[in-house]
C-alpha positions as a LaTeX table, in Angstrom:
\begin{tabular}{lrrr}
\hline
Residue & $x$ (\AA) & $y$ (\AA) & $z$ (\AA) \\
\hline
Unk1 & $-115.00$ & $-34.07$ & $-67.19$ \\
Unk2 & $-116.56$ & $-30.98$ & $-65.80$ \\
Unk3 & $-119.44$ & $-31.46$ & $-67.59$ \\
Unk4 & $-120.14$ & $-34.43$ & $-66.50$ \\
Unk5 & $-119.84$ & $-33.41$ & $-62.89$ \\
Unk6 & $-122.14$ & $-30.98$ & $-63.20$ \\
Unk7 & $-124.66$ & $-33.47$ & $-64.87$ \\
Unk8 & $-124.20$ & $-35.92$ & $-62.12$ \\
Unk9 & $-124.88$ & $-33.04$ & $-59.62$ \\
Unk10 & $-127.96$ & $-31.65$ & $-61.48$ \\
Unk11 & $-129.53$ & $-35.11$ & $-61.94$ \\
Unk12 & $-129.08$ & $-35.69$ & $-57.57$ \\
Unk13 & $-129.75$ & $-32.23$ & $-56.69$ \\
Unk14 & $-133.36$ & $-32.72$ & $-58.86$ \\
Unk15 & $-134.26$ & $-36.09$ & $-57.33$ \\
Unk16 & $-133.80$ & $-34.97$ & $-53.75$ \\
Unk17 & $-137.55$ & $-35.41$ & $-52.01$ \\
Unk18 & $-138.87$ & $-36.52$ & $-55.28$ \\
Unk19 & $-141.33$ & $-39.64$ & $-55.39$ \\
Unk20 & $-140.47$ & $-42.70$ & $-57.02$ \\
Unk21 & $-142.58$ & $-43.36$ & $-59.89$ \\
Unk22 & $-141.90$ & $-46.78$ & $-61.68$ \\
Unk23 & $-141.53$ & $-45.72$ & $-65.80$ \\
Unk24 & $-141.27$ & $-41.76$ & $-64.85$ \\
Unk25 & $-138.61$ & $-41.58$ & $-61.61$ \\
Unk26 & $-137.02$ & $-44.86$ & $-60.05$ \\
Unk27 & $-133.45$ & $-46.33$ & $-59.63$ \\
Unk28 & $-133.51$ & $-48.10$ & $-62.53$ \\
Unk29 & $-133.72$ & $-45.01$ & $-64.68$ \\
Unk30 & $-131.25$ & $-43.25$ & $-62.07$ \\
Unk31 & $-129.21$ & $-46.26$ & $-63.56$ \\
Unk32 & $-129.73$ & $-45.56$ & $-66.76$ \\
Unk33 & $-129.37$ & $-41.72$ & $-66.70$ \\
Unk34 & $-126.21$ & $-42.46$ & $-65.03$ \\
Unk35 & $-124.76$ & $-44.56$ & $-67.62$ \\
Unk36 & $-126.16$ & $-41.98$ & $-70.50$ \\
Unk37 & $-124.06$ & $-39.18$ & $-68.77$ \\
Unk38 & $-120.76$ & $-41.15$ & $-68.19$ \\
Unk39 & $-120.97$ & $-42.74$ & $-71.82$ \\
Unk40 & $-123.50$ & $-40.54$ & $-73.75$ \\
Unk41 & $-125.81$ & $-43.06$ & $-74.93$ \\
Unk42 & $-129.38$ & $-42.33$ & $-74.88$ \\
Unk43 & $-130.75$ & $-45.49$ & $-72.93$ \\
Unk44 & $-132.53$ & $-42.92$ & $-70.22$ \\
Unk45 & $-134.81$ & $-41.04$ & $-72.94$ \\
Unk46 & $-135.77$ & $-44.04$ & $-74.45$ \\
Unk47 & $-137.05$ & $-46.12$ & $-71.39$ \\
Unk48 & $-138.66$ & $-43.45$ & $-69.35$ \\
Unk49 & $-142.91$ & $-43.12$ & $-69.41$ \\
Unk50 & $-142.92$ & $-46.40$ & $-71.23$ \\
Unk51 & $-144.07$ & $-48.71$ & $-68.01$ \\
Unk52 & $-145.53$ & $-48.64$ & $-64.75$ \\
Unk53 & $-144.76$ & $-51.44$ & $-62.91$ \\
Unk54 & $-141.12$ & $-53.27$ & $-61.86$ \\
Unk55 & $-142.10$ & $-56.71$ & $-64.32$ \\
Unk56 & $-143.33$ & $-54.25$ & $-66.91$ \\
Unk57 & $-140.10$ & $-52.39$ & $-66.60$ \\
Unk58 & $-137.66$ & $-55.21$ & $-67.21$ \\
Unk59 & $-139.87$ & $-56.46$ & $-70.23$ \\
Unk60 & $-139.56$ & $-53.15$ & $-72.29$ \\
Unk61 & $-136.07$ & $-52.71$ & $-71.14$ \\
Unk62 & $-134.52$ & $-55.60$ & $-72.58$ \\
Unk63 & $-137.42$ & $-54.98$ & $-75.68$ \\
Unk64 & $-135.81$ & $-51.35$ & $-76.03$ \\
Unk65 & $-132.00$ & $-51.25$ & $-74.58$ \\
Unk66 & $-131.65$ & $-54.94$ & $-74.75$ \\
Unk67 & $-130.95$ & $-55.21$ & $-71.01$ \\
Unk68 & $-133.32$ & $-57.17$ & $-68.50$ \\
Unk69 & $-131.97$ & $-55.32$ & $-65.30$ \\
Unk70 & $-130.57$ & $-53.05$ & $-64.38$ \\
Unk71 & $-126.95$ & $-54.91$ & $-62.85$ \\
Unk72 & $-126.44$ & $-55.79$ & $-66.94$ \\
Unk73 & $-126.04$ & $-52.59$ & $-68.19$ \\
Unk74 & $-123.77$ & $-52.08$ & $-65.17$ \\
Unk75 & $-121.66$ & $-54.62$ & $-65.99$ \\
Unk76 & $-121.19$ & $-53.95$ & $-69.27$ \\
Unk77 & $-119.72$ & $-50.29$ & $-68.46$ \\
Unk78 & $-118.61$ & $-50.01$ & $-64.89$ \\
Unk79 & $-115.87$ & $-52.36$ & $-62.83$ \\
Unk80 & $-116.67$ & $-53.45$ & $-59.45$ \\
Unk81 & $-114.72$ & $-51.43$ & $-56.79$ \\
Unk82 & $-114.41$ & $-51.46$ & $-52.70$ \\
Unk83 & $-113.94$ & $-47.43$ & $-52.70$ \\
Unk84 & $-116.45$ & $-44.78$ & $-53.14$ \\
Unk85 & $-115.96$ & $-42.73$ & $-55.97$ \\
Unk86 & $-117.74$ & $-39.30$ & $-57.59$ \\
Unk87 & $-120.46$ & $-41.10$ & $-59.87$ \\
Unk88 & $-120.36$ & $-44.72$ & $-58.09$ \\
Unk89 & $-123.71$ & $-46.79$ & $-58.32$ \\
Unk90 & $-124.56$ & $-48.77$ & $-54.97$ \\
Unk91 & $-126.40$ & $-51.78$ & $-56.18$ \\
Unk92 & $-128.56$ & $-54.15$ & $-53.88$ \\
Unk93 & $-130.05$ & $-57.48$ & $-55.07$ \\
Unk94 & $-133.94$ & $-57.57$ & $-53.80$ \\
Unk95 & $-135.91$ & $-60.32$ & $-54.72$ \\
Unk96 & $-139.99$ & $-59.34$ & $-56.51$ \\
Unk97 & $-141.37$ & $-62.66$ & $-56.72$ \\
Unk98 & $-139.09$ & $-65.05$ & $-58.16$ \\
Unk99 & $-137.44$ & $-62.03$ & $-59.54$ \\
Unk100 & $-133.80$ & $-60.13$ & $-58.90$ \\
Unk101 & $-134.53$ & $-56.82$ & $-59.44$ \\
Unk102 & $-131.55$ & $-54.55$ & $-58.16$ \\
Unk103 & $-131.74$ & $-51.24$ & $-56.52$ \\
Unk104 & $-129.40$ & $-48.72$ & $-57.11$ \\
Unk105 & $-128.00$ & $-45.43$ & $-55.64$ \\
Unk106 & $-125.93$ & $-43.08$ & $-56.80$ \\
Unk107 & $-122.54$ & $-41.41$ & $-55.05$ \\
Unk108 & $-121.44$ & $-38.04$ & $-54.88$ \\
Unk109 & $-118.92$ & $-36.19$ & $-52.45$ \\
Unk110 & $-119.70$ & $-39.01$ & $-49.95$ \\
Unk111 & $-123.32$ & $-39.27$ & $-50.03$ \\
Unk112 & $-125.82$ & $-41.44$ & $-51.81$ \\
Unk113 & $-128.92$ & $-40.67$ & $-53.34$ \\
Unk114 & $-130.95$ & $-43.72$ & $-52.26$ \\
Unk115 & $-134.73$ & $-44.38$ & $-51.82$ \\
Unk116 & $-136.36$ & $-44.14$ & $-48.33$ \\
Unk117 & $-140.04$ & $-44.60$ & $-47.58$ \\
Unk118 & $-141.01$ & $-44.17$ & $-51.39$ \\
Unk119 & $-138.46$ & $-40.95$ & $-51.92$ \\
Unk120 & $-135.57$ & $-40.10$ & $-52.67$ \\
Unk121 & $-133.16$ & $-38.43$ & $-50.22$ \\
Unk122 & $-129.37$ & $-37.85$ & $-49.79$ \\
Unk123 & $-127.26$ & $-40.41$ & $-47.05$ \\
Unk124 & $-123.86$ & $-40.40$ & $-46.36$ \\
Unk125 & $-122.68$ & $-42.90$ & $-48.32$ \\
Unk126 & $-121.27$ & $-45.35$ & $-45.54$ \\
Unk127 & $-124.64$ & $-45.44$ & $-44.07$ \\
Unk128 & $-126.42$ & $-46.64$ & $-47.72$ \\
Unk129 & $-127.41$ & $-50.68$ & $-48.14$ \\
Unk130 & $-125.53$ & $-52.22$ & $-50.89$ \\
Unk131 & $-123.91$ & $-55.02$ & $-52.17$ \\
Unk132 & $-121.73$ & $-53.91$ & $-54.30$ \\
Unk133 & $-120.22$ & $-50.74$ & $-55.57$ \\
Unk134 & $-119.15$ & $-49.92$ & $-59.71$ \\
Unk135 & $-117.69$ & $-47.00$ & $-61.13$ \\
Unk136 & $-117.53$ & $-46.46$ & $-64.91$ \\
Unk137 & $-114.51$ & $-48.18$ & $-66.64$ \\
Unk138 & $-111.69$ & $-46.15$ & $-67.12$ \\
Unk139 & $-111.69$ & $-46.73$ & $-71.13$ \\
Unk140 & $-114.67$ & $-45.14$ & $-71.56$ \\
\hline
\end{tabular}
């Protein structure tokens, strides 16, 4: 459990001020590095450098991980919740085109890593834009 703490808490602590670079450093692989900690599947290493764009993205996704977006691999290993929680992903539905694409922070002692002006920086949690909030399911 430690562990995995301390992963979560690397992974933020490295992001902080960071660009966001679609295929290299962008919620969706947040997401997935996320999930790869809490479950240790390899989903993260296996997606990143291999697109540049959002649409290009969700094609190799569900090509590589078999998951169009983001909210799907979500679903299928966190429950929703109402309470913030160490390792809780804030997801928000955006529309790119006729596309959902969801956006999606992570939370950690109260505050969310979240995207602002093209970077990523640390909010207190209650101030983030979300939906909905998930936390991994407690059988895995």
């Amino acid at each position: 459990m430690f562990q995995k703490q301390a992963k979560i808490t690397d992974y933020i602590n490295e992001q902080i001020g960071q660009p966001i670079v679609y295929g290299e450093n962008d919620c969706n692989l947040l997401c997935l590095k996320m999930v790869d900690i809490e479950t240790g599947s390899d989903h993260f290493n296996k997606l990143v450098n291999q697109y540049t764009s959002v649409k290009e993205g969700l094609t190799k996704a569900k090509k590589i991980i078999g998951y169009s977006n983001a909210l799907e691999i979500i679903k299928d290993n966190y429950e929703q919740t109402d309470d913030f929680s160490d390792g809780c992903l804030l997801v928000k539905e955006h529309k790119e085109g006729a596309r959902k694409v969801f956006h999606v922070s992570v939370v950690y002692s109260g505050w969310a890593l979240t995207m602002d002006n093209g970077f990523y920086k640390n909010i207190p949690a209650v101030q983030a834009d979300y939906d909905s909030i998930w936390r991994i399911k407690k059988c895995l």
